[in-house]
N, C-alpha and C positions, 0 to 999 in steps of 0.2 A: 504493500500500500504506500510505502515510503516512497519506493520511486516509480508506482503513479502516479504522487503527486508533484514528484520533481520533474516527471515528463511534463504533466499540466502546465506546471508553472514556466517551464520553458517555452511550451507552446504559447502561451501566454502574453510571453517576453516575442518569440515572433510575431504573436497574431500586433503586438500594439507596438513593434518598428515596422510591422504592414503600413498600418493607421497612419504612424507620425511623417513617415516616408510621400504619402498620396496626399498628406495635409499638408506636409511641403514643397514637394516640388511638383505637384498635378491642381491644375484647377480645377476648382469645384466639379463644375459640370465629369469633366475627365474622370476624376476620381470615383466618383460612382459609378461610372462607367464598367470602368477597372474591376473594381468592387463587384459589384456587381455580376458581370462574367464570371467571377472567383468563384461565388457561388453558387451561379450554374453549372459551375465545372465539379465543383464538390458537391452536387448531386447524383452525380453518377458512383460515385462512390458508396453509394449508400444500399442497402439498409448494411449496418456495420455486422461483419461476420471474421472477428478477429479468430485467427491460429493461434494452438499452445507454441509455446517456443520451442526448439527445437532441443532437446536432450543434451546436455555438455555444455559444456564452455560458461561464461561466465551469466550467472542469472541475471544481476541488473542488466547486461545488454542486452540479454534476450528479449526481457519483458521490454523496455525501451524498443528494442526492435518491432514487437509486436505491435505494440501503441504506436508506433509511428503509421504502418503500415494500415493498420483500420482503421484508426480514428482519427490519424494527422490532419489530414486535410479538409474535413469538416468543421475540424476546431480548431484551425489555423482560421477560418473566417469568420466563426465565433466569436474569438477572443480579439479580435479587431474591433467588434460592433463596438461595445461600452465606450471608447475612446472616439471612433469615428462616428458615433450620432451625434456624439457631445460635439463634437469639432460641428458636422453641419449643424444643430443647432445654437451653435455660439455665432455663427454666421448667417444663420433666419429671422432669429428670435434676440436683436442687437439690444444690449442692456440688464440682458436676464442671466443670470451665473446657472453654466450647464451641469456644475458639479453636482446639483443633489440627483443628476440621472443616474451616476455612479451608485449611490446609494439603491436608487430603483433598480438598477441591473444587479446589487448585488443583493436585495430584496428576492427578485427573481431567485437566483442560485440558491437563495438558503431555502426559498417554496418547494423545488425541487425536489432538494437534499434532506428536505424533511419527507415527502412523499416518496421515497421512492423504499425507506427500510417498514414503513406504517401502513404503505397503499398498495405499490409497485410491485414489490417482491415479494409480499403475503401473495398479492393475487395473477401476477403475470406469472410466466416462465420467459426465460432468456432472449426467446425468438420474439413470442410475443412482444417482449418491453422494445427489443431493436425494430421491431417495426412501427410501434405505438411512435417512436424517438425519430422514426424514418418522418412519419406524417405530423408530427410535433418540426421538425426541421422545413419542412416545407410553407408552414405557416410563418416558420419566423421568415422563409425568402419572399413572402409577399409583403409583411409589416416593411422589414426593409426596401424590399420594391416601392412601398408610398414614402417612405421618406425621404430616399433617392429621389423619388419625384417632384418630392415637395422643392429639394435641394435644385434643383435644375432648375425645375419652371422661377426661382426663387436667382437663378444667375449670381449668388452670394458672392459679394468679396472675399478674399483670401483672410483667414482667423488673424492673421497677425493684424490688419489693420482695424480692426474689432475694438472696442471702446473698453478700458481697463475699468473696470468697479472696483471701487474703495474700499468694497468689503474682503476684495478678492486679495490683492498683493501688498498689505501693510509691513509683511513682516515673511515676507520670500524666502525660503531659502534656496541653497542651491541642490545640483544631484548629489553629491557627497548626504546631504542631510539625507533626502528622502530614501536613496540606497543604503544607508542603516540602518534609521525605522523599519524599513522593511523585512531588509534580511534579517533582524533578527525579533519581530513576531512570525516572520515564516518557520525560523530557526526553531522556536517557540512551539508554533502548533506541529511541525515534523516531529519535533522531540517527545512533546507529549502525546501524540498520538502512537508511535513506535513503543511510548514505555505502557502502552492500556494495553497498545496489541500481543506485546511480548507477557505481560503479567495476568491479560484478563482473555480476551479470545480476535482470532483475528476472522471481523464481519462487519457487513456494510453496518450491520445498525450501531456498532461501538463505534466506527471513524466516519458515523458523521453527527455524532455530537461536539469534538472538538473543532470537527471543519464549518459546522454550522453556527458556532458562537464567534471563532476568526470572520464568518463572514457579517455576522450581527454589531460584533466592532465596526465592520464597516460601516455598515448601516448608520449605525447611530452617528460615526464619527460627519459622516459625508451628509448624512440625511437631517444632523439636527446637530450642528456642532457646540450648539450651547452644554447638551448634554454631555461634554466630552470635555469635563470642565475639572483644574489640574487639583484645586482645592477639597474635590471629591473622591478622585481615581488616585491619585498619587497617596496619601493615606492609606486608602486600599488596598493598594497594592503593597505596602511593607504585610498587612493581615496576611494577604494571598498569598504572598512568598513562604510567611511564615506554614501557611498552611500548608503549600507545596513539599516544603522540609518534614513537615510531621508525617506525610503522604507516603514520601519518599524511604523514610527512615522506618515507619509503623505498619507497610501498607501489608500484612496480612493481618493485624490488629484490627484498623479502621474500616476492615469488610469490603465487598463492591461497590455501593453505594457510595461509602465514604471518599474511598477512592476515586471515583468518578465525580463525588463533588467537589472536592479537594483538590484536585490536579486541575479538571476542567473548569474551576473559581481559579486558579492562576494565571490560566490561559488566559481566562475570556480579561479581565483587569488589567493584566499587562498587556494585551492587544489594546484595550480601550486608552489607557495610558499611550501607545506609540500610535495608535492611529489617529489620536487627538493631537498629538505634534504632527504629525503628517497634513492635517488639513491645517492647522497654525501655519507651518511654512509652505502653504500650496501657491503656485506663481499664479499672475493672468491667465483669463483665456486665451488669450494669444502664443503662452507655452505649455496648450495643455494636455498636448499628447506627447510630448517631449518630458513631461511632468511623468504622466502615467507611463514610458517607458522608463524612466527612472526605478519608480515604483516597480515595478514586474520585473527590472533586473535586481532587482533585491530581492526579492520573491524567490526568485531564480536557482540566488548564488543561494538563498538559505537554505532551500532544499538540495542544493550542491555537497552544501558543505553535511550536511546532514544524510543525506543517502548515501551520498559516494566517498567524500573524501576522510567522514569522522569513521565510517567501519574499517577501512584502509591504514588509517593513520592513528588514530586511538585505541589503545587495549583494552580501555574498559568503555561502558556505557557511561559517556559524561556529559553527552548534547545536551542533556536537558537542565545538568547543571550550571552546565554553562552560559547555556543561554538564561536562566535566571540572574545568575548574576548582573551579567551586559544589559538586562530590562533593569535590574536594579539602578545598574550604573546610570542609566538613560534615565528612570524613573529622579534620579537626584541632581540629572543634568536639567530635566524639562523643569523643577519646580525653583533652582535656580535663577533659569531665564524668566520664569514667569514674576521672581522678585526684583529681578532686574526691571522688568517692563516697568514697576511698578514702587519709582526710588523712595516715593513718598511713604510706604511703606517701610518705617524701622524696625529692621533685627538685627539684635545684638548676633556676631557673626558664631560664638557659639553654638549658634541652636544648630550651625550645619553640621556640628557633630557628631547630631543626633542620624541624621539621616547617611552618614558616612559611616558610620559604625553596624550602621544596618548592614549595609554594602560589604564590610569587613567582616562580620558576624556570617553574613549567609557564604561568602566562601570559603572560612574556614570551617562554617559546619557542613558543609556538602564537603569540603576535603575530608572531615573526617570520617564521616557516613562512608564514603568511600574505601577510607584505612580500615573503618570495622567489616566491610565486606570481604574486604581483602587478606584477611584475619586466619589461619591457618590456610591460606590456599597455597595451592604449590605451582600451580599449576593456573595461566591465566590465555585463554585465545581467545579473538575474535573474527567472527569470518561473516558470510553475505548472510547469515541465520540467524547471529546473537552472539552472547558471549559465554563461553564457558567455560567455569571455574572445578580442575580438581583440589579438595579440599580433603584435609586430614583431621580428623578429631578423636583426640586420645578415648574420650568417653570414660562410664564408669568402668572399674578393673570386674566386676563380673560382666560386662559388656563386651567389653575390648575395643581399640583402634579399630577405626573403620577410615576408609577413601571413596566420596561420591563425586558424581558430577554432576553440577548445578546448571539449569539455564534458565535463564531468569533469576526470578523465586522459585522455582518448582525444582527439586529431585531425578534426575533423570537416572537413579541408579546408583548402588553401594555396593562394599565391598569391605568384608572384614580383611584386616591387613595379615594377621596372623596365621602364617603357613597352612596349620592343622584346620583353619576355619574357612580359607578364602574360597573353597570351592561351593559353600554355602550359600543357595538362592535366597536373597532377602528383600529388602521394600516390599514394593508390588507385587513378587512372584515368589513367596513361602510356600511352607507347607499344606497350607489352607485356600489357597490361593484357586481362582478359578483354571490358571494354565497350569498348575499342577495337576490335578483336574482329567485337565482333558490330554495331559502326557499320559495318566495312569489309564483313562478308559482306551486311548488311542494304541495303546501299547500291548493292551489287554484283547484288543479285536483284531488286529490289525496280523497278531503271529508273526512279525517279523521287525527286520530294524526300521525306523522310521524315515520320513520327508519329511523336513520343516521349511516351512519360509514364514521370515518376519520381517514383518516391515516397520523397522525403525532398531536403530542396535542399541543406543543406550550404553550402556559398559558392557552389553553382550550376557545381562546374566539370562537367558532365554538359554543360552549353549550349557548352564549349569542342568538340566533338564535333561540335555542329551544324554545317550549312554554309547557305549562301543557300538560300529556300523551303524548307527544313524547319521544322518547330513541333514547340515544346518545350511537354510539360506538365507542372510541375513540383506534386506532392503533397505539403504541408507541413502537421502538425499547429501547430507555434511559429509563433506571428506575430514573436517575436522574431528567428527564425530567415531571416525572411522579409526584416524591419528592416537587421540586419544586413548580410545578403550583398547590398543594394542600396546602402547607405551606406558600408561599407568595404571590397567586392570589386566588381569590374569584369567576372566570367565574364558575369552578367547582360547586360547594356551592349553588352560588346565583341561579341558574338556577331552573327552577322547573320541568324541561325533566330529565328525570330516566337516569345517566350517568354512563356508566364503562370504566375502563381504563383497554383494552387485553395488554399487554407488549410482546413483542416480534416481529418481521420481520412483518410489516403490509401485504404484499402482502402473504406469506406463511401462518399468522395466519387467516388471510383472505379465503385464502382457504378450509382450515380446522374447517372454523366456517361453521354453519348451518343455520346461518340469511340468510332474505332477506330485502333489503332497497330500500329504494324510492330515498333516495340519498349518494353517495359515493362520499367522500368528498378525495382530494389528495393535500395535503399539507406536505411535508417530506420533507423539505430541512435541509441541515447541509451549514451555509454559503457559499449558493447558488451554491454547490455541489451536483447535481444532482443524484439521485442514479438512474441508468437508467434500471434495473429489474421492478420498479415501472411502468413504462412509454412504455414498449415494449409491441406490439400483444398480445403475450400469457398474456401478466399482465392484460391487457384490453376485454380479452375474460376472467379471471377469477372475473373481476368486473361484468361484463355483467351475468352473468352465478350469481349471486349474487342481482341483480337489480328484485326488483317490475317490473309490466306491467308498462309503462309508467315512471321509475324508470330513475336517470340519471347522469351521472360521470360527475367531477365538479372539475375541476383542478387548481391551484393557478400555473401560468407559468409566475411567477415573476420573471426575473433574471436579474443579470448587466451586466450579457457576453455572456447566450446561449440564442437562439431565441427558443423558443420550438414548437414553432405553426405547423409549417411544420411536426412536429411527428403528433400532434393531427390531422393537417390532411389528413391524408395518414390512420390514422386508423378511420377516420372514413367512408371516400371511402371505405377501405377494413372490415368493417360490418356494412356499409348500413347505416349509422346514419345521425342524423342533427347534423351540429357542429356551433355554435357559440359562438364569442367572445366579450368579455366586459370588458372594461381598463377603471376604476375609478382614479378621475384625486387626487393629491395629496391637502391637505387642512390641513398643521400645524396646523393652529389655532384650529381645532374643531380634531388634532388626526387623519387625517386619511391620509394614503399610497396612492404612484400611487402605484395603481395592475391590473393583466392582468389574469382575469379566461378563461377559455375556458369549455364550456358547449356541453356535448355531450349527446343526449338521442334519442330513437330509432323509436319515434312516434313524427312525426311530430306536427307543430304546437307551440313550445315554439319559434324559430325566428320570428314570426309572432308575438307573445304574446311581443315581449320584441322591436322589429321596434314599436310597439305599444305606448309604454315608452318611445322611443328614448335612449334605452340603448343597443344598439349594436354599434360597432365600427365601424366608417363609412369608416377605410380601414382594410381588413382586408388581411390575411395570398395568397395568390395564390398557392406556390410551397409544396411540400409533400416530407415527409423524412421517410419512413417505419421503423420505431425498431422494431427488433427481439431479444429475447435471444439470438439467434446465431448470430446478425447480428445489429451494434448499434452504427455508428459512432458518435463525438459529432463535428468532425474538421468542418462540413459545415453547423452547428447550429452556429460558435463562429459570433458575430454579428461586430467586429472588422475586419470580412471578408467579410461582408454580402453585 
C-alpha cells in the first residue's frame, strides 16, 4: 500500500507539471484542446484490468510496474484536473480566489475513499467496481468537456495577468517552504499508515482512515482556512505527539481502537498544523499551478523517502518517528512566525523553552523506545516486508533461553536454545496444537512417509513435525525470512524430513509446482496482516487441486483483530469438505501459544478421529463469509464488531 501510494503521488507530481506546463506556455483556448484529447486518448485504456507482477525481482518495481501500466494514464489526467480548473477558472471568474476548489476536489476524494470500504467493496466484486469507475470516468470527461467550453467560448487571458487578491499573497512563500510542509505530512501519513498495516491488518478499510483525515486537512485547511488557526492546532499537536508516543510504546496495551485513535489523532493534527502553513504561505493566482506543483513534489519525495529509500537505508522502523519529530520541529517553527507577525504581542523569550523541550523530549523518547526494542536482539534486518528482529531471552531457569523472531509486534516463531530442547515444537505448533493434529491423523491414514507444503517458514518449526522420509515444502515470499531461520534457528537442520525452501508468492508458486501433498500447511502472516489471495475460493480450489486422496489444508487462523472462521467456513460448504477446528490453550511455562487451526479435508472421518481426543472446540464458528479474488471483504471478520 506504501508504494501505491508513492506511485499516486508521483503520478500526481506528473498529472500537475501536465497542468503548470499548458498554463504556461499554451493559450487558453490550446490548452484545452490538448487537454482534452488527453482524455480521449485515456479512454481507451479503460475499463482498468491490471496484471499480478511478474514473480522475482524486486516487488516495489513490480507493483510500480503494474500501476503504471493500468492505471497511469487515466490518472495522469486526473491528477491535472484540481490544478487546471482552478487555473481556467482564475481566468473566467476575475476577482474570485480559485483555491477553495482544491478543497472541493479534495472533498471529492475523501466521498470516494469513504464509499468504497462501506458501499463499494461490501457490494461490488472487482470487475464490477472497474466498470462502475469505467462509467464514473466518463462522466467526469463531459463535466470537463463544459468547462473547456466554458474556457474557450470565454477566450481568457493568460492566469499571470489575473488581478492579485489581498487575501491571497500577504505572506508568500517560496517552493522551498511549501516542498516541506509537504513532504513531511506525506512522510507522516506513509508512516502511519505502514505502522497500522504492519501491526493491525493490511485492507482497504484500515488505509483509508489515515488517507481520508490527510485528505480532510485539506479540506478544512483550503476550504475554510480560519479553521486552521495556529492558537488551536499547535497546542494540539504537542497532546497528539504525546499520544502518538504512548501508541507507539503501549500499543498492545491501548487495544485496536486505541491505537487507531491514537496514531490517526497524530496524523490528522499534524496535517492540520502543516497544511494551515501551507495555505498561510500560498502565492497568487497567477502562481498557482507552479504553487501546486510545488506541493505534489513534496508529496512525492515523502513517499520516496518513505517507500523506497527508508526500507533500503534504515535498519529499523523509524519513519514514523521521524517524521514526528520534523512536524514537531515545524509545529514550533509555525507558532514562532505567527508571534513574529504579531510584535505587539509580548513574550518573555522563555516560554520558547517550553515548546523546544517538547521537540527534545519526543526525540529522545522515540530514541529510546527504540533502544528498548532493540533490547536483547541479536539479530536486526530489514527488507521490502518489515523488519525483523532475532531476539534472545534468558527467561525463567525452569523455562530456559529461548530465540524468536519478531515482525512487527507479533511472534513469528521460537526456539529453545538448549541442545537437549531445541528440537521442540512451541508457540503456535505444540503438542495440543491443531497441526499437531493433523500430522498425527495424516500419518495415521496415510501408511507411509509424508508430503508437506507450507506456506510461510517462520523459523521452520513446521519441519519439527516431520519425521525420517517425509518432505517438507516450505512457501516463503522473504528471502530474508528464509536467511534467517537457516543462520539462527536449527528447526531446518535438526529435522530429519528432506526440506526445501521454494521463495516466492506461496499461492502462485504453489501453483506452478507439480507436487502432490497429504498436507498443506497455511501459515503466512506478516503481523497479523492477513494477505487474503491466500484464503479466497480460487486459492482453496488451487490447494485442493494439489492435495493427496485423503490429503488436507491446515490453516493457523490466529489473529488479535480478524475472526477468520466464517471464511473457512463458507469454503468448505462450497467444496463439500469436513471442517474442523482446534484452539490450543496458551502455557508460558512449557512455550507454547493460544492458537486456532482450522482443518479442512475432503473425506470424512478426521472430526470423529479428533471428538475422539477431545480436541475439537466445543464452540465452534456458525456464520460463513465466502472470499473471492473478486470478492473479499475483511470489515465483518474485524472481531471488535463481532
Amino acid at each position: 500500500w506504501t508504494i501505491c501510494l508513492l506511485f499516486f503521488q508521483a503520478a500526481l507530481l506528473a498529472g500537475y507539471a501536465h497542468a503548470h506546463l499548458l498554463v504556461l506556455r499554451a493559450p487558453p483556448r490550446r490548452g484545452v484542446a490538448i487537454h482534452l484529447g488527453l482524455v480521449a486518448l485515456s479512454a481507451l485504456l479503460l475499463p482498468i484490468t491490471p496484471s499480478p507482477p511478474a514473480p522475482g525481482g524486486d516487488p516495489a518495481l513490480g507493483i510500480l510496474g503494474v500501476l503504471t501500466l493500468g492505471v497511469g494514464g487515466p490518472f495522469l489526467v486526473l491528477s491535472a484536473t484540481a490544478p487546471l480548473v482552478q487555473a481556467w477558472a482564475a481566468g473566467v471568474e476575475h476577482g474570485r480566489s480559485p483555491y477553495r476548489l482544491y478543497a472541493w476536489s479534495n472533498a471529492g476524494s475523501l466521498l470516494a475513499l469513504l464509499a468504497y470500504p462501506l458501499v463499494l467493496e461490501p457490494l461490488l466484486g472487482l470487475r464490477q467496481q472497474a466498470w462502475a469507475w469505467t462509467a464514473g470516468y466518463g462522466v467526469y470527461a463531459l463535466l470537463l468537456g463544459l468547462c473547456g467550453v466554458r474556457t474557450w467560448r470565454a477566450d481568457a487571458a493568460p492566469v499571470q495577468t489575473a488581478p492579485v487578491l489581498a487575501e491571497e499573497a500577504p505572506n508568500a512563500g517560496g517552493p522551498l517552504h511549501w516542498i516541506v510542509l509537504t513532504l513531511t505530512s506525506s512522510a507522516l501519513l506513509l508512516a502511519t499508515t505502514d505502522r497500522l498495516t504492519e501491526d493491525i491488518s493490511a485492507s482497504p478499510f484500515l488505509w483509508v482512515l489515515p488517507l481520508g483525515l490527510y485528505l480532510l486537512s485539506y479540506i478544512l485547511a483550503f476550504g475554510r482556512p480560519g479553521l486552521a488557526r495556529r492558537g488551536v492546532w499547535i497546542p494540539l499537536l504537542a497532546a497528539a505527539l504525546v499520544g502518538q508516543y504512548y501508541a507507539l510504546r503501549n500499543g498492545a496495551d491501548v487495544g485496536l481502537f486505541g491505537q487507531l485513535a491514537l496514531l490517526n489523532g497524530g496524523l490528522f493534527v499534524g496535517c492540520m498544523v502543516l497544511h494551515g502553513e501551507v495555505v498561510r504561505l500560498r502565492p497568487p493566482a497567477s502562481r498557482l499551478t507552479g504553487f501546486y506543483l510545488a506541493t505534489a513534489l513534496g508529496g512525492a519525495l515523502g513517499g520516496l523517502l518513505v517507500g523506497v529509500v527508508a526500507p533500503r537505508v534504515l535498519p529499523m522502523r523509524v519513519e514514523l518517528h521521524l517524521a514526528m519529530v520534523i512536524t514537531a520541529a515545524l509545529g514550533v517553527q509555525a507558532a514562532w512566525r505567527g508571534w513574529r507577525a504579531r510584535p505587539f504581542v509580548s513574550l518573555p523569550g522563555w516560554l520558547w523553552a517550553g515548546p523546544m523541550a517538547l521537540v527534545v523530549w519526543l526525540g529522545v523518547g522515540l530514541g529510546l523506545l527504540l533502544a528498548d526494542r532493540l533490547e536483547d536482539a541479536v539479530r536486526v534486518e530489514r527488507g521490502f516486508y518489515g523488519v525483523l528482529l532475532v531476539r534472545d531471552e534468558m527467561g525463567l531457569p525452569e523455562v530456559g533461553a529461548t530465540r524468536s523472531l519478531i515482525h512487527g509486534r507479533i511472534l513469528h516463531g521460537e526456539q529453545f536454545v538448549a541442545e537437549d530442547r531445541r528440537d521442540e515444537p512451541i508457540t503456535y505448533y505444540g503438542p495440543d496444537s491443531g497441526l499437531r493434529w493433523a500430522f498425527e491423523y495424516a500419518r495415521a491414514t496415510a501408511g507411509r512417509p509424508l508430503r508437506v507444503a507450507a506456506i510461510g517458514l517462520g523459523v521452520g518449526t513446521v519441519a519439527a513435525h516431520g519425521a525420517c522420509g517425509d518432505a517438507i515444502d516450505f512457501y516463503e515470499i522473504d528471502p530474508l525470512v528464509e536467511r534467517l531461520a537457516r543462520t539462527w534457528f536449527t528447526y531446518l537442520n535438526d529435522t530429519c524430513a528432506a526440506v526445501r525452501v521454494i521463495l516466492g508468492d506461496g499461492r502462485l508458486s504453489l501453483d506452478d509446482a507439480t507436487e502432490h501433498y497429504d498436507l498443506i500447511v497455511l501459515d503466512a502472516f506478516s503481523s497479523d496482516a492477513i494477505p487474503t489471495h491466500l484464503l479466497t475460493r480460487e486459492a482453496i480450489a488451487i490447494y485442493l487441486a494439489h492435495l493427496t486422496e485423503g490429503g488436507q489444508i491446515v490453516a493457523n487462523l490466529s489473529n488479535r483483530h480478524l475472526d477468520l472462521r466464517p471464511v473457512m467456513r463458507a469454503h468448505a460448504a462450497h467444496f463439500g469438505l469436513e471442517l474442523s477446528e482446534v484452539t490450543s490453550s496458551s502455557d508460558w511455562m512449557r512455550g507454547y501459544s493460544r492458537a486456532r487451526w482450522a482443518l479442512l479435508i475432503g473425506r470424512p472421518g478426521l472430526r470423529k478421529w479428533l471428538e475422539a481426543r477431545e480436541a475439537l472446540d466445543a464452540e465452534e464458528a456458525t456464520d460463513a463469509l465466502d472470499w473471492t479474488d473478486d470478492f473479499a471483504p475483511q470489515l465483518p471478520l474485524l472481531k471488535a464488531l463481532r
